[in-house]
NUKOLLUM-62876 format. One line per 10 residues: their letters; for each residue x, y, z of N, C-alpha, C. Coordinates in nm, 3 decimals. Each point is the difference from the previous one (the first is absolute). Example, Ala and Ser with C-alpha at 12.3 -4.5 7.8 and 13.67 -1.06 7.14 Angstrom:
2
as> 1.319/-0.569/0.780/-0.089/0.119/0.000/0.090/0.120/0.000  -0.035/0.105/-0.072/0.082/0.119/0.006/-0.077/0.109/0.073
***
This chain:
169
xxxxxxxxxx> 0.085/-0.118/0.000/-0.085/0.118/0.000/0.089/0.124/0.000  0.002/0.089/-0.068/0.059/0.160/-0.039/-0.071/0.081/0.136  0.104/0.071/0.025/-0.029/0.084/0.142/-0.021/0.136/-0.072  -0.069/0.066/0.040/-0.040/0.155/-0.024/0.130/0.080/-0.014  0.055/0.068/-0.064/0.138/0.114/-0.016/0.081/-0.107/-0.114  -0.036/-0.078/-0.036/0.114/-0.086/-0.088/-0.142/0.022/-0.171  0.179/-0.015/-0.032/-0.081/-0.003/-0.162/-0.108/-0.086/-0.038  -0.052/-0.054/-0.106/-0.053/-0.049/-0.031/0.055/-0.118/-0.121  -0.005/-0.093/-0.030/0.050/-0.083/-0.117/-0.093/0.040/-0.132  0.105/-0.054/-0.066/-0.062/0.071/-0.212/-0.138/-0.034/0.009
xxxxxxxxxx> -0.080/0.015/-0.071/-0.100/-0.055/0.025/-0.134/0.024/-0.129  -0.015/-0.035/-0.084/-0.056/0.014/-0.118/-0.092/-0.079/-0.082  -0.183/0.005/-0.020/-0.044/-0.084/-0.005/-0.096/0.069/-0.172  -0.071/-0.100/-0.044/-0.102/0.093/-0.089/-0.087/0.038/0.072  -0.054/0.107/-0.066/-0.177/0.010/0.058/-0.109/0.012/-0.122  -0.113/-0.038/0.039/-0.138/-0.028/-0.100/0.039/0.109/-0.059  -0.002/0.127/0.006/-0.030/0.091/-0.073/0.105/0.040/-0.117  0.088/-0.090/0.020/0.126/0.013/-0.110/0.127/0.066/0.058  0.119/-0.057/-0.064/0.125/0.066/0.070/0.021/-0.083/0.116  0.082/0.028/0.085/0.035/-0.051/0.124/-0.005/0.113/0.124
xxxxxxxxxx> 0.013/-0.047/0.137/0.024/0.062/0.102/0.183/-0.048/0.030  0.057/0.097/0.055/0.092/-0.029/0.069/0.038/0.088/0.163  0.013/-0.123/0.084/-0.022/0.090/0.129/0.139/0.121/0.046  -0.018/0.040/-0.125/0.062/0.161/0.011/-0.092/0.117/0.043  0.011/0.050/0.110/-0.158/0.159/0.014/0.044/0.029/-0.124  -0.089/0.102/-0.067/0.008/0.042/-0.071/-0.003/0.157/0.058  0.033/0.073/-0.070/0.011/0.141/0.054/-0.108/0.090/0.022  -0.111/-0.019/0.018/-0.082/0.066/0.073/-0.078/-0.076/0.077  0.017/-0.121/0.028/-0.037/-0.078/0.102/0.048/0.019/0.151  -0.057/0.051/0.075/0.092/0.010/0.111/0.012/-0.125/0.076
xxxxxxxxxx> -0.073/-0.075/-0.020/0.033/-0.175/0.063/-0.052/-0.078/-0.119  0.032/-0.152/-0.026/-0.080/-0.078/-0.077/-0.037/-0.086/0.043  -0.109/-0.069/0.038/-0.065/-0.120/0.084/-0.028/-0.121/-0.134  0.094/-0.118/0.042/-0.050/-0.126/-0.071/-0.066/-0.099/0.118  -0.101/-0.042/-0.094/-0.074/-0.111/0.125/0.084/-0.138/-0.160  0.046/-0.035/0.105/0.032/-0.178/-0.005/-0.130/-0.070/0.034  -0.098/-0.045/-0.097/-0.080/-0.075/0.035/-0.042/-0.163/-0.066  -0.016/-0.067/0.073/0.002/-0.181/-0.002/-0.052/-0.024/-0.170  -0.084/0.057/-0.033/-0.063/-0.021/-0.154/-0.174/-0.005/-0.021  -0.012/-0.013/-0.068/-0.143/0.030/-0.055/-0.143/-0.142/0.106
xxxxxxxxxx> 0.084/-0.079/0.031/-0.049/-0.139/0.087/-0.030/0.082/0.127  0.043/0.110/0.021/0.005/0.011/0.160/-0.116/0.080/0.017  -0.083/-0.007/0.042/-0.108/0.090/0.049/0.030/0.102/0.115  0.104/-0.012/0.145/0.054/0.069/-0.007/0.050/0.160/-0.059  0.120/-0.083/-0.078/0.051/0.105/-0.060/-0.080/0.112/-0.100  -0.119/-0.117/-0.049/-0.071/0.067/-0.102/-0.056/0.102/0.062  -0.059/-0.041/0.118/-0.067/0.172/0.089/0.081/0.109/0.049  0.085/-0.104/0.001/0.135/0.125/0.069/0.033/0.114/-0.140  0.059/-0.073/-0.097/0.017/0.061/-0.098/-0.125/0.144/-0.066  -0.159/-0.045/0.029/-0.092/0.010/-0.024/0.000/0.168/0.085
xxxxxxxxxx> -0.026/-0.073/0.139/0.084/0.126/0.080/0.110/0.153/-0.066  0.119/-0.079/-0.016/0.070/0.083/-0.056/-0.047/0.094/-0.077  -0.056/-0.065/-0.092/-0.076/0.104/-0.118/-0.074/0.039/0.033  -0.058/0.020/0.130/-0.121/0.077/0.017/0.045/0.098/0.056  0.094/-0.006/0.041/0.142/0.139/0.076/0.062/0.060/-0.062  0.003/-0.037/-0.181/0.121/0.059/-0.067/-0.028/0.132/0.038  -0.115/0.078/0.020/0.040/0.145/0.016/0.044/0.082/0.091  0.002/-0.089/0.150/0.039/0.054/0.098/0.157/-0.037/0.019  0.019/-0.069/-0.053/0.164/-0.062/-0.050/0.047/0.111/-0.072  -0.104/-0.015/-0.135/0.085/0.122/-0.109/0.028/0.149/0.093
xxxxxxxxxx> -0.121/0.053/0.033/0.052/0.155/0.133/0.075/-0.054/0.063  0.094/-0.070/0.032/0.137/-0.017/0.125/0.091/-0.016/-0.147  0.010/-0.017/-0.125/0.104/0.025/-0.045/0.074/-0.180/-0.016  -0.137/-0.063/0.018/0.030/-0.161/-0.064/-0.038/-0.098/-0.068  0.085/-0.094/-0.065/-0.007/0.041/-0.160/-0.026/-0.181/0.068  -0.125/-0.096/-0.058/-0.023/-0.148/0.006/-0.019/-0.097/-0.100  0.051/-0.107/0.035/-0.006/-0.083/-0.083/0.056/-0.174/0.098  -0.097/-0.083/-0.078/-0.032/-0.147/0.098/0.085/-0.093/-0.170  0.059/-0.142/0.066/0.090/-0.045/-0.067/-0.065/-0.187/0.077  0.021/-0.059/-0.082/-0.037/-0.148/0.037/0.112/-0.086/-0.115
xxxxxxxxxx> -0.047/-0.099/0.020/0.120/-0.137/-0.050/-0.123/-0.050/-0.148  -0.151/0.068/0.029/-0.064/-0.039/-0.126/0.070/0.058/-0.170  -0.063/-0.102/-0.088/0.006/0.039/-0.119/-0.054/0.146/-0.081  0.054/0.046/-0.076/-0.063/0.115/-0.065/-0.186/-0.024/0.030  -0.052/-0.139/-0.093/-0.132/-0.040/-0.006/-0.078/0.015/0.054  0.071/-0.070/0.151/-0.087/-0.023/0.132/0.024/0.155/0.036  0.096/0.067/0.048/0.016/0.123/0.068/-0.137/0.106/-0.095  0.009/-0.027/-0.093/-0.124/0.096/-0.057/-0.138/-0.026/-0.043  0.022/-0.161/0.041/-0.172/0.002/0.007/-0.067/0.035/0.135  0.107/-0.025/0.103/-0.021/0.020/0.156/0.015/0.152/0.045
xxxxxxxxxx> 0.043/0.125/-0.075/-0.004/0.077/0.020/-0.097/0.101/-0.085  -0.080/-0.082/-0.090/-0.118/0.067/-0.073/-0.106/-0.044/0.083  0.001/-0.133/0.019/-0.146/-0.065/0.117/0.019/0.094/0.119  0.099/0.042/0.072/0.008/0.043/0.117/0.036/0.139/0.010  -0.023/0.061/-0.133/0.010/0.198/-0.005/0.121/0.044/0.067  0.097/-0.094/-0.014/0.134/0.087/0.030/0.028/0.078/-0.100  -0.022/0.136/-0.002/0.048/0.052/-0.144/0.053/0.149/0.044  0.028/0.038/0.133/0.091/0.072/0.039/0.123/0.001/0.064  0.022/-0.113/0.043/0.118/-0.111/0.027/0.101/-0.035/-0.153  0.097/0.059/0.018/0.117/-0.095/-0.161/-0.037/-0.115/0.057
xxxxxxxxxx> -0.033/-0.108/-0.065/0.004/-0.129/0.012/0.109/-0.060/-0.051  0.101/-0.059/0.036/0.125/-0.083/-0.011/-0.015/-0.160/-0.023  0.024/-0.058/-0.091/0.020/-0.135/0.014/0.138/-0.086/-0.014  0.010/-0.141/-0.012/0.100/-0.074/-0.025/0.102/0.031/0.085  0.026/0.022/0.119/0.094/0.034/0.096/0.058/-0.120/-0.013  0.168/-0.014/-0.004/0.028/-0.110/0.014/0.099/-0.040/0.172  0.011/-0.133/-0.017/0.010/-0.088/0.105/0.157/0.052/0.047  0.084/0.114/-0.091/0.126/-0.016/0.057/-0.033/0.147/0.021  -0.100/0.069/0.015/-0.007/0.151/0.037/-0.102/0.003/0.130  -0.089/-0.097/0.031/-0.036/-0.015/0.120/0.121/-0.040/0.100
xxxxxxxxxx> 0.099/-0.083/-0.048/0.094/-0.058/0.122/0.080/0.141/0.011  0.031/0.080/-0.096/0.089/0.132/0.059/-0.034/0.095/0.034  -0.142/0.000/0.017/-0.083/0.111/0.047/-0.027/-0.073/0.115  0.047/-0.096/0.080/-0.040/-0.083/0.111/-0.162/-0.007/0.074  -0.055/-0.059/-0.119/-0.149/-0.009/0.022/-0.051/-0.159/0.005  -0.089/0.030/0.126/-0.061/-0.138/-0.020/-0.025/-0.053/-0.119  0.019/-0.128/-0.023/-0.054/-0.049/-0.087/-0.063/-0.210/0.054  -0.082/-0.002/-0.078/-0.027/-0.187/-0.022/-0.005/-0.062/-0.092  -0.003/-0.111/-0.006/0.030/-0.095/-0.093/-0.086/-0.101/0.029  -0.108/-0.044/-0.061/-0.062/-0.176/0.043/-0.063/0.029/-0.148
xxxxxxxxxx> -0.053/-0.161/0.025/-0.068/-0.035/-0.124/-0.148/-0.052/0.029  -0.107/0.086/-0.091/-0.123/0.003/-0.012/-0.014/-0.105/-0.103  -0.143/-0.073/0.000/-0.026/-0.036/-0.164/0.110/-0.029/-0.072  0.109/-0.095/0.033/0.106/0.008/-0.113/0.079/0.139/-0.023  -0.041/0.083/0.036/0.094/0.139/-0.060/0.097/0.036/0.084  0.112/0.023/-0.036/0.063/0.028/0.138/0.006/0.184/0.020  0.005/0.034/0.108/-0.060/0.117/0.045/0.133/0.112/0.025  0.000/0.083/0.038/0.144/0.067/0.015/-0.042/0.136/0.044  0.000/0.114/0.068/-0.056/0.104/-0.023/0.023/0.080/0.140  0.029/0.098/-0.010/0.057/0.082/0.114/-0.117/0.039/0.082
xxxxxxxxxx> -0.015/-0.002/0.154/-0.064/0.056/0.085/-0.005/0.153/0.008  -0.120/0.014/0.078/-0.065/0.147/-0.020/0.136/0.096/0.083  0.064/0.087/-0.091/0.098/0.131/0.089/-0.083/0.132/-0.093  0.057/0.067/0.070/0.001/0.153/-0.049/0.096/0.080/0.011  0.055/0.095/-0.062/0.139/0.084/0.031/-0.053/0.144/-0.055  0.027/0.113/0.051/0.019/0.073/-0.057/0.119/0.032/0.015  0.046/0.081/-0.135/0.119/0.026/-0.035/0.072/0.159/0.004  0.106/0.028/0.064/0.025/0.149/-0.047/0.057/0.025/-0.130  0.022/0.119/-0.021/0.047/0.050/-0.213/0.114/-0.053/0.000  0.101/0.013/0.132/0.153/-0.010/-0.024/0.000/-0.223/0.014
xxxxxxxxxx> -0.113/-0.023/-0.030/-0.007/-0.191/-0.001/0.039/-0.027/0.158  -0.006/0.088/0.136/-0.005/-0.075/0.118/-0.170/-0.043/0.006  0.019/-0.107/0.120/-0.110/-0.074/0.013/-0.047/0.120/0.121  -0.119/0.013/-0.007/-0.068/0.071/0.109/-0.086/-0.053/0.122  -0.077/-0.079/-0.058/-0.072/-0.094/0.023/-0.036/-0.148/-0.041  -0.012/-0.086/0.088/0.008/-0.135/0.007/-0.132/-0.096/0.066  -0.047/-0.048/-0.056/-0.127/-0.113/0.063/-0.046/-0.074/-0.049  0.051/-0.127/0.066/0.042/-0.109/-0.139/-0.109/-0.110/0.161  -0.065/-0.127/-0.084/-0.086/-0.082/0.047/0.022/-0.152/-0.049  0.073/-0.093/0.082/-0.011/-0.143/-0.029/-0.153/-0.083/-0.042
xxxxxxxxxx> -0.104/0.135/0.006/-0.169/-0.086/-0.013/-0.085/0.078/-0.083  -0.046/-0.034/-0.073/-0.105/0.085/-0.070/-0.032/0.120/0.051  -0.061/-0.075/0.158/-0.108/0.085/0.046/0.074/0.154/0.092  0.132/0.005/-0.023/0.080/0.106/0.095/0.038/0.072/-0.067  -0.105/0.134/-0.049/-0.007/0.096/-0.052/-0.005/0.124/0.090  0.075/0.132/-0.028/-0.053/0.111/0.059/-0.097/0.038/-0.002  -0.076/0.104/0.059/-0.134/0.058/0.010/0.023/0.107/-0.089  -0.071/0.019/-0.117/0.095/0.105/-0.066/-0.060/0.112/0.000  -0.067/0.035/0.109/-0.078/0.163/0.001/0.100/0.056/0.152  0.013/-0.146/0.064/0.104/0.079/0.113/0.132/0.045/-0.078
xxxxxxxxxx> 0.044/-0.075/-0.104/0.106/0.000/-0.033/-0.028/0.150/-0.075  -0.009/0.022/-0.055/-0.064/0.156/-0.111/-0.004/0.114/0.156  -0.072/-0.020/0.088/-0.007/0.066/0.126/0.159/0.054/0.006  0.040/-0.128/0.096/0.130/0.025/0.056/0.078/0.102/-0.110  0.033/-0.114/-0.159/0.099/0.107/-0.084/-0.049/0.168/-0.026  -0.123/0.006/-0.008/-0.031/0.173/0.057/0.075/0.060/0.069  0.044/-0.073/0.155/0.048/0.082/0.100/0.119/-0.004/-0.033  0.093/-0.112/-0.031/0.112/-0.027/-0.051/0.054/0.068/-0.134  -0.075/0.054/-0.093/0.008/0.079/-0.104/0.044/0.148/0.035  -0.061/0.050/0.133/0.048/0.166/0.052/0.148/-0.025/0.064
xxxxxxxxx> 0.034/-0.105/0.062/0.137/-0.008/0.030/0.099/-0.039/-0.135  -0.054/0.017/-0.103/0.115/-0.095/-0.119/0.024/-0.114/0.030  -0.064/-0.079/0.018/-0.016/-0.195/-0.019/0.159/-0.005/0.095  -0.054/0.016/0.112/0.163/-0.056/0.083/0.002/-0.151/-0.021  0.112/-0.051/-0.005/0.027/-0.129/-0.012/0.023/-0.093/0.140  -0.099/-0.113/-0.006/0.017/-0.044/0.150/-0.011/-0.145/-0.038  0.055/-0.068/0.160/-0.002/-0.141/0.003/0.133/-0.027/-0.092  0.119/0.105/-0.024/0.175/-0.064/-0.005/0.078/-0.022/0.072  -0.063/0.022/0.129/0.128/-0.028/0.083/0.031/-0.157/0.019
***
């Protein structure tokens, strides 16, 4: 797991809408929040995600820029994000298996139905411009998600101090 004040690893995926993301801020982002989420199977994540987008605007006024990333296929990632109105969220797919291990994120492995399964557990990071990690909240279980209206709360108050960086020592 990456501690808050340390960089971040390369990190570069497609998204539905064409082009790629790479977890570089971009320059008028004042933070960038990726949700790492399990995949389109998870009901979970799907509300969580669901969530998200229902915040992009109180996100966008703090000056942060979102986008959710899974281990699904182009296919699946966009039929699951048209059924489920993510469409203010970048949607990210095809994360692969050697960028979850250096981003030190949960991940599992078993086999369903013959298929074998692979797919990183629910984290979140937001990111600062200069690529330190700011924030960290990463979940070995589906179900261990933040509350994300406290979370929007808190970064309000944390936004008038300039996003101090905590939890490096």
């Amino acid at each position: 797991m990456l501690k808050p004040g340390t960089k971040i690893p390369e990190l570069e995926f497609p998204l539905l809408a064409g082009g790629s993301w790479a977890l570089q801020p971009e320059a008028n982002a004042r933070l960038r929040l990726i949700s790492f989420y399990r995949g389109a199977f998870c009901g979970f994540c799907t509300r969580f995600m669901q969530q998200l987008n229902d915040l992009h605007t109180e996100f966008a006024e703090l000056g942060i820029d979102l986008a959710g990333v899974s281990v699904d296929s182009r296919a699946v990632a966009q039929a699951w994000a048209k059924k489920n109105q993510i469409d203010k969220v970048s949607v990210g797919y095809g994360l692969l298996r050697k960028d979850v291990e250096a981003c030190g994120i949960f991940a599992s492995h078993f086999s369903r139905d013959g298929q074998e399964l692979y797919f990183a557990e629910p984290a979140l990071w937001l990111v600062k411009p200069d690529g330190e990690l700011y924030l960290t909240i990463q979940s070995s279980v589906s179900c261990g998600r933040p509350d994300l209206e406290s979370l929007v709360a808190g970064l309000k108050l944390l936004a008038v101090q300039g996003f101090p960086t905590r939890g490096n020592a």
